[in-house]
mmCIF file as gemmi writes it, N, C-alpha and C atoms, coordinates in Angstrom:
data_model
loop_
_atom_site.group_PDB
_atom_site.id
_atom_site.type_symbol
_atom_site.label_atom_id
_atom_site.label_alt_id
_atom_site.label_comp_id
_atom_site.label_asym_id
_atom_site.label_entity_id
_atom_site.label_seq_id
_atom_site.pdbx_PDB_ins_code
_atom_site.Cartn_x
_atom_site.Cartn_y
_atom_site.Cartn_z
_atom_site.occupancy
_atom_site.B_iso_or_equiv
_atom_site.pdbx_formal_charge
_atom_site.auth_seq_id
_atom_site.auth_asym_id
_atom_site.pdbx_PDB_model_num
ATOM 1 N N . UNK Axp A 1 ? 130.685 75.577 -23.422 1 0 ? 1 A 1
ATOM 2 C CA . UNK Axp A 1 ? 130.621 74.416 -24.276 1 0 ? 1 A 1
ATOM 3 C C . UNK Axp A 1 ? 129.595 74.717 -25.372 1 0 ? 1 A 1
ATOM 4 N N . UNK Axp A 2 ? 129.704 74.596 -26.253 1 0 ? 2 A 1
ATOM 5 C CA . UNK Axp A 2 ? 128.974 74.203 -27.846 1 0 ? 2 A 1
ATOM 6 C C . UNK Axp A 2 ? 128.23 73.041 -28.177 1 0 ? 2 A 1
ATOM 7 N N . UNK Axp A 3 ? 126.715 73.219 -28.29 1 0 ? 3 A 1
ATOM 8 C CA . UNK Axp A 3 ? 125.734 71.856 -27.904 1 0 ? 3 A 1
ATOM 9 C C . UNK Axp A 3 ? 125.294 72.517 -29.421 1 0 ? 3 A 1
ATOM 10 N N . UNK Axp A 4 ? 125.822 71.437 -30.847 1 0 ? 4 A 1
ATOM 11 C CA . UNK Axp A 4 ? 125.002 71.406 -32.012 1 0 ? 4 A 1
ATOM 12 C C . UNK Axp A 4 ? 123.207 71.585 -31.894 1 0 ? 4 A 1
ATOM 13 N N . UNK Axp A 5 ? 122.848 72.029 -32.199 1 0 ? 5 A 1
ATOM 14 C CA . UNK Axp A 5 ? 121.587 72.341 -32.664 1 0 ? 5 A 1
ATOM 15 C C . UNK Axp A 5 ? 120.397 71.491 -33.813 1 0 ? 5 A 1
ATOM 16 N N . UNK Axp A 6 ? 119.996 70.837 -34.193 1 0 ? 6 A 1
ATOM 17 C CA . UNK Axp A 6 ? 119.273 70.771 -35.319 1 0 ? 6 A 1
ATOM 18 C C . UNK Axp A 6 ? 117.911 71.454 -35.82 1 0 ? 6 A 1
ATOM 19 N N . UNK Axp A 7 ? 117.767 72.481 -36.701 1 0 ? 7 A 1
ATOM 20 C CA . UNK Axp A 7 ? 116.897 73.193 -37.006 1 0 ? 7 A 1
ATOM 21 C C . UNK Axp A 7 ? 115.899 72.728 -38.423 1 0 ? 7 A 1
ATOM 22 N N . UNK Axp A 8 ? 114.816 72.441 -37.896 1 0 ? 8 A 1
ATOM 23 C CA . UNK Axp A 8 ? 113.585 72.521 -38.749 1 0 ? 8 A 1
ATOM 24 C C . UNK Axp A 8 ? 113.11 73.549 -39.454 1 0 ? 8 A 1
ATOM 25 N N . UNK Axp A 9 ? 112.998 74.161 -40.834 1 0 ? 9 A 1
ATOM 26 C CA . UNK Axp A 9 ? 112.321 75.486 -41.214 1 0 ? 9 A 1
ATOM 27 C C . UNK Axp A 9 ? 110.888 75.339 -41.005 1 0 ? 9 A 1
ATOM 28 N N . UNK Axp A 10 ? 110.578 76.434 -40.511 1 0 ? 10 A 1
ATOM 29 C CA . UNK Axp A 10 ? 109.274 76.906 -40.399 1 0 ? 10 A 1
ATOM 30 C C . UNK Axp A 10 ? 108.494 77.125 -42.174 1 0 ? 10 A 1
ATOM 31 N N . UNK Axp A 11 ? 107.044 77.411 -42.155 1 0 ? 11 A 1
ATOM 32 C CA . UNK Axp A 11 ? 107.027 78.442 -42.917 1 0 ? 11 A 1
ATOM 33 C C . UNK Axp A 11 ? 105.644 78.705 -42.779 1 0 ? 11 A 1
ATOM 34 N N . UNK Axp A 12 ? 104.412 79.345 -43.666 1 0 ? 12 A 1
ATOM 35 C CA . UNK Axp A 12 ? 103.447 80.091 -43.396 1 0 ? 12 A 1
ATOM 36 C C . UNK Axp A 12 ? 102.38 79.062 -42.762 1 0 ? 12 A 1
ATOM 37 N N . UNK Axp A 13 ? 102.596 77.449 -42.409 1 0 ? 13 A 1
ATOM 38 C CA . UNK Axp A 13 ? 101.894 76.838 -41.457 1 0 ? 13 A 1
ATOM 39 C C . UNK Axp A 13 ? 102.354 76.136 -40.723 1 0 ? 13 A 1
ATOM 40 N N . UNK Axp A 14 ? 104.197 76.341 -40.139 1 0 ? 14 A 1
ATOM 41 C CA . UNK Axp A 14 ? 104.157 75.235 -39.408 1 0 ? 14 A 1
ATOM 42 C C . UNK Axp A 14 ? 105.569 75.976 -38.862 1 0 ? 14 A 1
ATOM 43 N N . UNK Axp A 15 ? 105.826 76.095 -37.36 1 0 ? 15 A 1
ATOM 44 C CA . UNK Axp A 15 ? 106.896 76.625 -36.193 1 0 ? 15 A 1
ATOM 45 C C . UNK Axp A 15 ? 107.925 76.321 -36.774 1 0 ? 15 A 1
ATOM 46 N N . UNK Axp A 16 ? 109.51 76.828 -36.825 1 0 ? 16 A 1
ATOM 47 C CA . UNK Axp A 16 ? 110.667 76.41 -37.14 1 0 ? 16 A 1
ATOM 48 C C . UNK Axp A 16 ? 110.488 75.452 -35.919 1 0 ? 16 A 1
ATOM 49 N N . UNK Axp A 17 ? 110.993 74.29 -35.845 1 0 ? 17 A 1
ATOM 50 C CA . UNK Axp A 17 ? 111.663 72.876 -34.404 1 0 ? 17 A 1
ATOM 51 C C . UNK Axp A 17 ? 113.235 73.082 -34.872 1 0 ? 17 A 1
ATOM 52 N N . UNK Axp A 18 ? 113.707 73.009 -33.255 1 0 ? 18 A 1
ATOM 53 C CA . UNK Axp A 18 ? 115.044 72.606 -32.796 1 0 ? 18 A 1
ATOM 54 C C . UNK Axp A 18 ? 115.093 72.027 -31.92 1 0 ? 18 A 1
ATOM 55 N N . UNK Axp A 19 ? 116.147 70.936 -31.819 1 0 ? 19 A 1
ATOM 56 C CA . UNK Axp A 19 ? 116.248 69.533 -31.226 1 0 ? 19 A 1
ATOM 57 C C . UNK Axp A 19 ? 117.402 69.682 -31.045 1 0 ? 19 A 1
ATOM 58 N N . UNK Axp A 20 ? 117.654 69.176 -29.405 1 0 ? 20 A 1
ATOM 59 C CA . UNK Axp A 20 ? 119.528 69.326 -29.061 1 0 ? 20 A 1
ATOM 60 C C . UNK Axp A 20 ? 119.359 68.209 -29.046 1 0 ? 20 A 1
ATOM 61 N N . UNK Axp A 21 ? 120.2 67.541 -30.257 1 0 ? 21 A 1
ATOM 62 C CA . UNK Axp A 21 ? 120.668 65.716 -29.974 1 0 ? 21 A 1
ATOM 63 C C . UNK Axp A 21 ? 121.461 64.923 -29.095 1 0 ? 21 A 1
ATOM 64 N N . UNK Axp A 22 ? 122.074 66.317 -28.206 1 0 ? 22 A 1
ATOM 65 C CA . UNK Axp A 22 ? 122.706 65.795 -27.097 1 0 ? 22 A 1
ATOM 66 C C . UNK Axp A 22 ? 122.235 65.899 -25.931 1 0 ? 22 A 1
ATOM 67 N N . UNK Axp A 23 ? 121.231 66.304 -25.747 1 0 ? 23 A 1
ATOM 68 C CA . UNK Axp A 23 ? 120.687 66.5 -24.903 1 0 ? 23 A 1
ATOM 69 C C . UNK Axp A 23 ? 119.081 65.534 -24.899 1 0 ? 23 A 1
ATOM 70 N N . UNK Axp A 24 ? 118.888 64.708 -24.659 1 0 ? 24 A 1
ATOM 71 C CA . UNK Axp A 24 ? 117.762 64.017 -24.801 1 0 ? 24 A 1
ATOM 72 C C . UNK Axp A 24 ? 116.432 64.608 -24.241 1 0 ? 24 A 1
ATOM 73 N N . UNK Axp A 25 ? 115.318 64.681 -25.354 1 0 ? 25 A 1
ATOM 74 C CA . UNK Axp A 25 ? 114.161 65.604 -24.687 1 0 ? 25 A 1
ATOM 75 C C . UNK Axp A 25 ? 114.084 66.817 -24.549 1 0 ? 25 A 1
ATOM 76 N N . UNK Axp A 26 ? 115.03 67.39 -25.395 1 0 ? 26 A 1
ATOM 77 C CA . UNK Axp A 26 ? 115.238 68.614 -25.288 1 0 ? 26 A 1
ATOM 78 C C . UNK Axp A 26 ? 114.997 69.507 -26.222 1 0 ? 26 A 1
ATOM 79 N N . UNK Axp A 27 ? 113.931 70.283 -26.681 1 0 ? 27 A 1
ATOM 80 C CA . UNK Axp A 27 ? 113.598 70.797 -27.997 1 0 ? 27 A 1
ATOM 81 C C . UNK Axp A 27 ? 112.55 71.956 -27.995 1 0 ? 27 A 1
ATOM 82 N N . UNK Axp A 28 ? 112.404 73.151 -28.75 1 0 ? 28 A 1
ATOM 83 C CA . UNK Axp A 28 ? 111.669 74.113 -28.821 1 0 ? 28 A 1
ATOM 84 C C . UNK Axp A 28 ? 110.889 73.942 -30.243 1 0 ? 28 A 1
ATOM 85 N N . UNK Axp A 29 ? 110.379 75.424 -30.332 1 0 ? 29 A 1
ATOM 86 C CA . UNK Axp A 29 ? 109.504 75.278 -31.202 1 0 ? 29 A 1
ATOM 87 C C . UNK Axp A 29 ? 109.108 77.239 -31.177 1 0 ? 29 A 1
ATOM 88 N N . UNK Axp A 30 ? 109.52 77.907 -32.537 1 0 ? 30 A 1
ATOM 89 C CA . UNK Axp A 30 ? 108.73 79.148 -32.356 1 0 ? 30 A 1
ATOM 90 C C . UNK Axp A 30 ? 108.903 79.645 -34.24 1 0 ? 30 A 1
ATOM 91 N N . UNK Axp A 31 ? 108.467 80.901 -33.775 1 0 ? 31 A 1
ATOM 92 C CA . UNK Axp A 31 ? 107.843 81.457 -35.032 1 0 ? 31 A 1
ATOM 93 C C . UNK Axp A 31 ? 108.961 81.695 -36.245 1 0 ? 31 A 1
ATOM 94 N N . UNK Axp A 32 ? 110.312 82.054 -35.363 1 0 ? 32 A 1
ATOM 95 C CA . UNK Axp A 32 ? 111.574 82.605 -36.364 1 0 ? 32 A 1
ATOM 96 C C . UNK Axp A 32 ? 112.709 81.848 -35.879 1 0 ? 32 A 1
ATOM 97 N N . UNK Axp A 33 ? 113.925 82.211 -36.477 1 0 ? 33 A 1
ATOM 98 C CA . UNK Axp A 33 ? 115.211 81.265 -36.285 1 0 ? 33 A 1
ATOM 99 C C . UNK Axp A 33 ? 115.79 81.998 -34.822 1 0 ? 33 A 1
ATOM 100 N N . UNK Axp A 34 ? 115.848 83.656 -34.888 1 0 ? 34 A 1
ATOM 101 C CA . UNK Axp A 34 ? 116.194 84.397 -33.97 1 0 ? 34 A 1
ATOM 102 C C . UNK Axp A 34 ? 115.447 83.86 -32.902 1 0 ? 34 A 1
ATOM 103 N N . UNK Axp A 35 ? 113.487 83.702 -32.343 1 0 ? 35 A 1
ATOM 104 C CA . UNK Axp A 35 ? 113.341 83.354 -31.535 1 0 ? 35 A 1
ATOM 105 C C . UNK Axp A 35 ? 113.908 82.166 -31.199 1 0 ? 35 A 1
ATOM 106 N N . UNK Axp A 36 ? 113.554 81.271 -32.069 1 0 ? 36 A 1
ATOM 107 C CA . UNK Axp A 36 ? 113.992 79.761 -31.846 1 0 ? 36 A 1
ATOM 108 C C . UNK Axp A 36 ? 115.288 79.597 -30.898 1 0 ? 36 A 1
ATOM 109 N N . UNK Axp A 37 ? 116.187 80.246 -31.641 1 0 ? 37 A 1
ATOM 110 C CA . UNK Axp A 37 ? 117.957 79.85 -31.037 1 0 ? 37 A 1
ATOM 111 C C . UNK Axp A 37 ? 117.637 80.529 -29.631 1 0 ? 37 A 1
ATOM 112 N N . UNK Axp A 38 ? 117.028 81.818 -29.406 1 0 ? 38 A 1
ATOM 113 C CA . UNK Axp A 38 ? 116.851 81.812 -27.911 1 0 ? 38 A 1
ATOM 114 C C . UNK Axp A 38 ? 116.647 81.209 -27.132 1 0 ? 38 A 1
ATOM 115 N N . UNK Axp A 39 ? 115.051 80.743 -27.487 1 0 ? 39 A 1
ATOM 116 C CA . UNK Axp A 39 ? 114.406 79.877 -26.59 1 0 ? 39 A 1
ATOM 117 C C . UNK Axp A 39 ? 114.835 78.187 -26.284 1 0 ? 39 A 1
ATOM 118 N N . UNK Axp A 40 ? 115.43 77.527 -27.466 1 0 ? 40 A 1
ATOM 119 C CA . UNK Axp A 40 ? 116.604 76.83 -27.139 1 0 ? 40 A 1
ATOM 120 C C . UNK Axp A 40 ? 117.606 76.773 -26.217 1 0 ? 40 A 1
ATOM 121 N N . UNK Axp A 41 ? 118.13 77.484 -26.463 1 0 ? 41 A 1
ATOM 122 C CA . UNK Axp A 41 ? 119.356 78.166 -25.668 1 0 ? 41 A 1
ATOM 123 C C . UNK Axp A 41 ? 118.525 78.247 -23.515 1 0 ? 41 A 1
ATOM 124 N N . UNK Axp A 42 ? 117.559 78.447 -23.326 1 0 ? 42 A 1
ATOM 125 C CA . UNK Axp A 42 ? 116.952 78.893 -22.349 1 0 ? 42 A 1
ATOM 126 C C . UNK Axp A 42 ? 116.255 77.353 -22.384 1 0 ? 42 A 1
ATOM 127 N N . UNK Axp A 43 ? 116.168 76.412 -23.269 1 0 ? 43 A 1
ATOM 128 C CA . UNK Axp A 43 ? 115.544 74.862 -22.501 1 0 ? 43 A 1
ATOM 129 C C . UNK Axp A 43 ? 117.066 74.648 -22.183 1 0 ? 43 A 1
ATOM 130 N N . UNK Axp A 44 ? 117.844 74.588 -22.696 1 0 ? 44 A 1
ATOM 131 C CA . UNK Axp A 44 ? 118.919 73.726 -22.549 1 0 ? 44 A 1
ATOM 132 C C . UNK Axp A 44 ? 119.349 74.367 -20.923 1 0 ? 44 A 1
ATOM 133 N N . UNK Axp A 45 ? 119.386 75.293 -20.652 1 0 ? 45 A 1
ATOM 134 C CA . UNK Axp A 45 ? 119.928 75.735 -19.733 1 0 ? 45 A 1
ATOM 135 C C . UNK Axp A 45 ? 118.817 75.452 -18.464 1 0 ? 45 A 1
ATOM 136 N N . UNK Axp A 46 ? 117.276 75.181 -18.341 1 0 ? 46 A 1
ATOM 137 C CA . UNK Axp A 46 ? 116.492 74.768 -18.018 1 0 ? 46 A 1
ATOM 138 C C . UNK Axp A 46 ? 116.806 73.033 -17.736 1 0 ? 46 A 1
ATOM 139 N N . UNK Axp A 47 ? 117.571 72.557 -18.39 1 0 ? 47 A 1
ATOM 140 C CA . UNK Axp A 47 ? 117.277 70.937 -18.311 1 0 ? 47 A 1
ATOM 141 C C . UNK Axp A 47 ? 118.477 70.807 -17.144 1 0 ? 47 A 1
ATOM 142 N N . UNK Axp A 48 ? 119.598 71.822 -17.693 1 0 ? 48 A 1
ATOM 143 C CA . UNK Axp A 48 ? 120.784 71.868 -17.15 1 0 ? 48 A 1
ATOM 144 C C . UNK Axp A 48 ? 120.468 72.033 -15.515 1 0 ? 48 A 1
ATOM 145 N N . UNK Axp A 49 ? 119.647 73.039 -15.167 1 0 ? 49 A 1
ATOM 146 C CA . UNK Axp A 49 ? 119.438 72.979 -13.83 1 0 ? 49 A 1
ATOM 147 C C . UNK Axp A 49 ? 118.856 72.298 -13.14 1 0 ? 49 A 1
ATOM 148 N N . UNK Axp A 50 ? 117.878 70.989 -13.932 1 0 ? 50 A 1
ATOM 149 C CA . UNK Axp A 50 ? 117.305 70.217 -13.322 1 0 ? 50 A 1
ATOM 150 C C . UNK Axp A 50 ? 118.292 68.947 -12.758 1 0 ? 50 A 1
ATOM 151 N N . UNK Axp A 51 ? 119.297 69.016 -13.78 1 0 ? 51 A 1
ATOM 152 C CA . UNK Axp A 51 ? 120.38 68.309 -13.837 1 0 ? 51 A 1
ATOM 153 C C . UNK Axp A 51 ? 121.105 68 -12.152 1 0 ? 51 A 1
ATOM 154 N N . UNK Axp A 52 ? 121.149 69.509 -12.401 1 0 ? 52 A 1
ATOM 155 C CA . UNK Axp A 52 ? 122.376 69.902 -11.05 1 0 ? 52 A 1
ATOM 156 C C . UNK Axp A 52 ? 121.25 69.328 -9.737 1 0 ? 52 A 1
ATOM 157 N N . UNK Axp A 53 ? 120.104 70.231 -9.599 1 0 ? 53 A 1
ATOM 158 C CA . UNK Axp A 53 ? 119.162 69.386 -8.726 1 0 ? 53 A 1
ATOM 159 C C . UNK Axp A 53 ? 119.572 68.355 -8.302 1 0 ? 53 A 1
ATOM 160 N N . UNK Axp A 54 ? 119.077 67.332 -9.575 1 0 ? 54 A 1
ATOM 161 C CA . UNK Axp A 54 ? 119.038 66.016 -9.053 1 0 ? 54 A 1
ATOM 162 C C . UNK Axp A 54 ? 120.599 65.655 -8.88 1 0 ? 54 A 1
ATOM 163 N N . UNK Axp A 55 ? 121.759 66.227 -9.482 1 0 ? 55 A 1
ATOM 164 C CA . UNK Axp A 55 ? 122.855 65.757 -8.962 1 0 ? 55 A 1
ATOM 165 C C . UNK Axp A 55 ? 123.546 64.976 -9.841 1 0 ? 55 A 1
ATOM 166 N N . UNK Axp A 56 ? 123.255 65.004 -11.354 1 0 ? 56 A 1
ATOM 167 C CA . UNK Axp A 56 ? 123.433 63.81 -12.504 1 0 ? 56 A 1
ATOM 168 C C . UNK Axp A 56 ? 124.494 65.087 -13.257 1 0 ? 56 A 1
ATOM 169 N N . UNK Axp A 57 ? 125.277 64.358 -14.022 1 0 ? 57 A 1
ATOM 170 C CA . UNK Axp A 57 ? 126.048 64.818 -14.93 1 0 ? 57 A 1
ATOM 171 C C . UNK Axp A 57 ? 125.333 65.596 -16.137 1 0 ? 57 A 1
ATOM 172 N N . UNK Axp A 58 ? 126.045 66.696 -16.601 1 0 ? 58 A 1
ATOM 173 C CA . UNK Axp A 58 ? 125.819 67.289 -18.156 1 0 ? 58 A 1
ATOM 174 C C . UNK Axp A 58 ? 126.003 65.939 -18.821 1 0 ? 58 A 1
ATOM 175 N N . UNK Axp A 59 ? 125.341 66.35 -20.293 1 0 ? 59 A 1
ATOM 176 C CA . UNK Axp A 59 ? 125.639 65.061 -21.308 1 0 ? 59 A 1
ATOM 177 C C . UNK Axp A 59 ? 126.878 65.8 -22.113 1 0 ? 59 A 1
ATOM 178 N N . UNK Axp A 60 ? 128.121 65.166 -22.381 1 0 ? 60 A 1
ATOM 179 C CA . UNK Axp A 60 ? 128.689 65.911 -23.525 1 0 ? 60 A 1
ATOM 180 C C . UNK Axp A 60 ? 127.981 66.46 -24.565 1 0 ? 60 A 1
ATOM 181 N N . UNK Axp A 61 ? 129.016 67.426 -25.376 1 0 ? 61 A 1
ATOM 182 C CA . UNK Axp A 61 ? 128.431 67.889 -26.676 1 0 ? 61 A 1
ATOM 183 C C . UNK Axp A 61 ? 128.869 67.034 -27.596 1 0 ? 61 A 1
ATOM 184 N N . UNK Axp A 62 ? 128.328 66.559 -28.712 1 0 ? 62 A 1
ATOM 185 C CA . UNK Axp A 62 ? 129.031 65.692 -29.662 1 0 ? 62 A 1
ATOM 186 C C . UNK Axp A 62 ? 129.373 66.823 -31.042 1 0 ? 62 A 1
ATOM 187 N N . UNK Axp A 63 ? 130.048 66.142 -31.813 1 0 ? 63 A 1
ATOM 188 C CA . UNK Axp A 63 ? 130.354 67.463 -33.502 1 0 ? 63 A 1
ATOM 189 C C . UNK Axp A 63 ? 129.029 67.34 -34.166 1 0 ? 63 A 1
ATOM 190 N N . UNK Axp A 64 ? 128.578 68.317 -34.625 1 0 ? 64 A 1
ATOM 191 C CA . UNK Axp A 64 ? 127.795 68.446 -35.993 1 0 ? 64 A 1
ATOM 192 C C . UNK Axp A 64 ? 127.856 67.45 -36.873 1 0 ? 64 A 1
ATOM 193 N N . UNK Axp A 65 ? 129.428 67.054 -37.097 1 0 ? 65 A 1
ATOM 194 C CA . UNK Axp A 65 ? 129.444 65.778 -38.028 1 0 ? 65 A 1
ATOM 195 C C . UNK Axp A 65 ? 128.632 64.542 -37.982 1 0 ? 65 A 1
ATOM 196 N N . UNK Axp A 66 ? 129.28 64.254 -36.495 1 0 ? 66 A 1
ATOM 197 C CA . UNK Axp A 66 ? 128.081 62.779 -36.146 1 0 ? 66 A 1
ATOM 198 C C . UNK Axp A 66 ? 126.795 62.923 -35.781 1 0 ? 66 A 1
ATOM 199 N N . UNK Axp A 67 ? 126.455 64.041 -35.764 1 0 ? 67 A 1
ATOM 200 C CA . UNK Axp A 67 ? 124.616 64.154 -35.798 1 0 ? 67 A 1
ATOM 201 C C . UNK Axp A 67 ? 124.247 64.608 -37.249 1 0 ? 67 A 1
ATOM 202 N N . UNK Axp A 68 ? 124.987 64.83 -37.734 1 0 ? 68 A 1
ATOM 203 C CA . UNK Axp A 68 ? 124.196 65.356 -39.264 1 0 ? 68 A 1
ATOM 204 C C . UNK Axp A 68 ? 124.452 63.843 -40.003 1 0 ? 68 A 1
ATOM 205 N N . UNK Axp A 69 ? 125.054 62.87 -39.92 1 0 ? 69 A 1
ATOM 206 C CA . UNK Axp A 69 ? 125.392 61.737 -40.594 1 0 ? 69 A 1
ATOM 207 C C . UNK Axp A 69 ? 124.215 61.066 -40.275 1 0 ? 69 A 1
ATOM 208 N N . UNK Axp A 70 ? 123.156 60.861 -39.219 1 0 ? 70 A 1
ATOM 209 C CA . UNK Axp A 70 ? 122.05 60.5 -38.601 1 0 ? 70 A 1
ATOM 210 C C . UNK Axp A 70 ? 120.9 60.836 -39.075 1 0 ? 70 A 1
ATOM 211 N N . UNK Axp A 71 ? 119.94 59.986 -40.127 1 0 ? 71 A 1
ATOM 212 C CA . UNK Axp A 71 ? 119.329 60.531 -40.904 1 0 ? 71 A 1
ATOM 213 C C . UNK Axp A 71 ? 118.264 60.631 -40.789 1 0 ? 71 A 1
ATOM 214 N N . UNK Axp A 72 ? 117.691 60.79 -39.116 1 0 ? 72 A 1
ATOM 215 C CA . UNK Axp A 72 ? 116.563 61.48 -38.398 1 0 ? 72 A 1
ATOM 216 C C . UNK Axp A 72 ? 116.889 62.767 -38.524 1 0 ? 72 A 1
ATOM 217 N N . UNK Axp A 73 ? 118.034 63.143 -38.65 1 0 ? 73 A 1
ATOM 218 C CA . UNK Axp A 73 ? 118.352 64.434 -38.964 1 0 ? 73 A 1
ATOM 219 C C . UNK Axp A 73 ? 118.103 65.289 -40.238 1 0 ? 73 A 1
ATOM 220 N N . UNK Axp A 74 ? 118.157 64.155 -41.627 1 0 ? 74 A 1
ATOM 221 C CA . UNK Axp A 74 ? 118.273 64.574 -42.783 1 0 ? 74 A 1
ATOM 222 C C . UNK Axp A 74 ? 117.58 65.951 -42.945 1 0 ? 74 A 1
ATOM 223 N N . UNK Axp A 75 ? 117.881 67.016 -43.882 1 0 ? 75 A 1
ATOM 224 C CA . UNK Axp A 75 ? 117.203 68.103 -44.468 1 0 ? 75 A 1
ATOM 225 C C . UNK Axp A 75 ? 117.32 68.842 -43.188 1 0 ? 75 A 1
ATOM 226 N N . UNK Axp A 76 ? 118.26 69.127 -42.129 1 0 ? 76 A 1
ATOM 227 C CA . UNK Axp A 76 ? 118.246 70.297 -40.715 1 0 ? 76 A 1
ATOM 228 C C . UNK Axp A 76 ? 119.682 70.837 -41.419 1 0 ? 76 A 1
ATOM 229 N N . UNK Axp A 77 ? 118.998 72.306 -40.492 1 0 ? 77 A 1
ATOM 230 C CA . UNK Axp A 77 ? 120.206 72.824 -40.948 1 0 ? 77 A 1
ATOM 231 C C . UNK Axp A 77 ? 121.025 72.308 -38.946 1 0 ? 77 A 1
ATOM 232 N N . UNK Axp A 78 ? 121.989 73.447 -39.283 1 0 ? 78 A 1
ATOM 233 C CA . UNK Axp A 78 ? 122.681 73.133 -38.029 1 0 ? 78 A 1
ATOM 234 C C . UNK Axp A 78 ? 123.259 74.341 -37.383 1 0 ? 78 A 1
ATOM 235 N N . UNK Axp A 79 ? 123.442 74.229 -36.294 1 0 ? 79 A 1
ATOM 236 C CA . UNK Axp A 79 ? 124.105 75.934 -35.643 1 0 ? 79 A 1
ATOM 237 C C . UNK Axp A 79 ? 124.533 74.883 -34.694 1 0 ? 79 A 1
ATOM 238 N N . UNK Axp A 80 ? 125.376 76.043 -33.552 1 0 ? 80 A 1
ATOM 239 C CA . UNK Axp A 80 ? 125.94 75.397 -32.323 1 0 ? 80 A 1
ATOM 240 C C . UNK Axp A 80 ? 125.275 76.762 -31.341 1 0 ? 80 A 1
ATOM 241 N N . UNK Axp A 81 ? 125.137 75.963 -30.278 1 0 ? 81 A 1
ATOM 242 C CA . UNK Axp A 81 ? 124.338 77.079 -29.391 1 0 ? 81 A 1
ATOM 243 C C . UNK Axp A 81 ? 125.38 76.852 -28.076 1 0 ? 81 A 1
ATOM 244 N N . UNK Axp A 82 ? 126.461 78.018 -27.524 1 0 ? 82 A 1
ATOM 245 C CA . UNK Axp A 82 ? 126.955 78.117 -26.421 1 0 ? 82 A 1
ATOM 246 C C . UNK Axp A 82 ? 126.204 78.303 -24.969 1 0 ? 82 A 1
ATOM 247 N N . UNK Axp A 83 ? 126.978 77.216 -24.261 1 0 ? 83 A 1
ATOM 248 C CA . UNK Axp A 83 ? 126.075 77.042 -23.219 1 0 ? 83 A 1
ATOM 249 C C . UNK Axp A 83 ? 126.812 76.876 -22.173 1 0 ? 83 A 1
ATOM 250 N N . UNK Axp A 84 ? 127.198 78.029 -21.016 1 0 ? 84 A 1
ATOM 251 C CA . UNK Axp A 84 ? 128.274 78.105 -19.853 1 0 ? 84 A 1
ATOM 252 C C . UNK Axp A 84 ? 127.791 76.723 -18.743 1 0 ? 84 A 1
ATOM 253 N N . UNK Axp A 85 ? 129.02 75.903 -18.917 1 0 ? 85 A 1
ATOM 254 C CA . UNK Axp A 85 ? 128.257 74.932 -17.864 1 0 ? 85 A 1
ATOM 255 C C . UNK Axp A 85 ? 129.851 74.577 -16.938 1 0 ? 85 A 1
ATOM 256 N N . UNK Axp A 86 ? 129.54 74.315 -15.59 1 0 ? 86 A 1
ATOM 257 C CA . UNK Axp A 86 ? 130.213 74.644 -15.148 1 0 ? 86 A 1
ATOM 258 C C . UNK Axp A 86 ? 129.776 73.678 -13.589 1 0 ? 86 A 1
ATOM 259 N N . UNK Axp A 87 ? 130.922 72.717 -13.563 1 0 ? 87 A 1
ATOM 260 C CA . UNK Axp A 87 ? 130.32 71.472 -13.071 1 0 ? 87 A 1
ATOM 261 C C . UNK Axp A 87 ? 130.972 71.718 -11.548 1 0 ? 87 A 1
């Protein structure tokens, strides 16, 4: 599954932020876009197992469209970050 992304630019004082909007509470923070999408990629899959733990459902993924229309979002760019989930 494909969980949109929203990306913050970094620059010489402040971390690129990414925020999975589908995922509530869910967000990194690092030096480059390459780290970033990793370490993303590795919360989401982190929340995911807390998930299964407790026994609660994945959240769907929603489109890029309806989170970029959301203008807590304004000025992010956007990626989709694949994420094997498997209920």
């Amino acid at each position: 599954m494909f969980y949109p992304i929203a990306i913050s630019m970094g620059d010489d004082e402040h971390a690129w932020g990414v925020e999975v909007p589908d995922v509530p509470g869910c967000f990194s923070a690092g030096e480059d876009l390459e780290d970033e999408i990793a370490m993303v990629q590795q919360a989401i899959e982190g929340h995911f197992e807390i998930l299964v733990e407790d026994g609660a459902p994945f959240p769907s993924a929603s489109s890029v469209t309806r989170h970029a229309a959301n203008p807590k979002y304004a000025g992010c760019t956007w990626a989709l970050v694949e994420i094997d989930v498997i209920e």
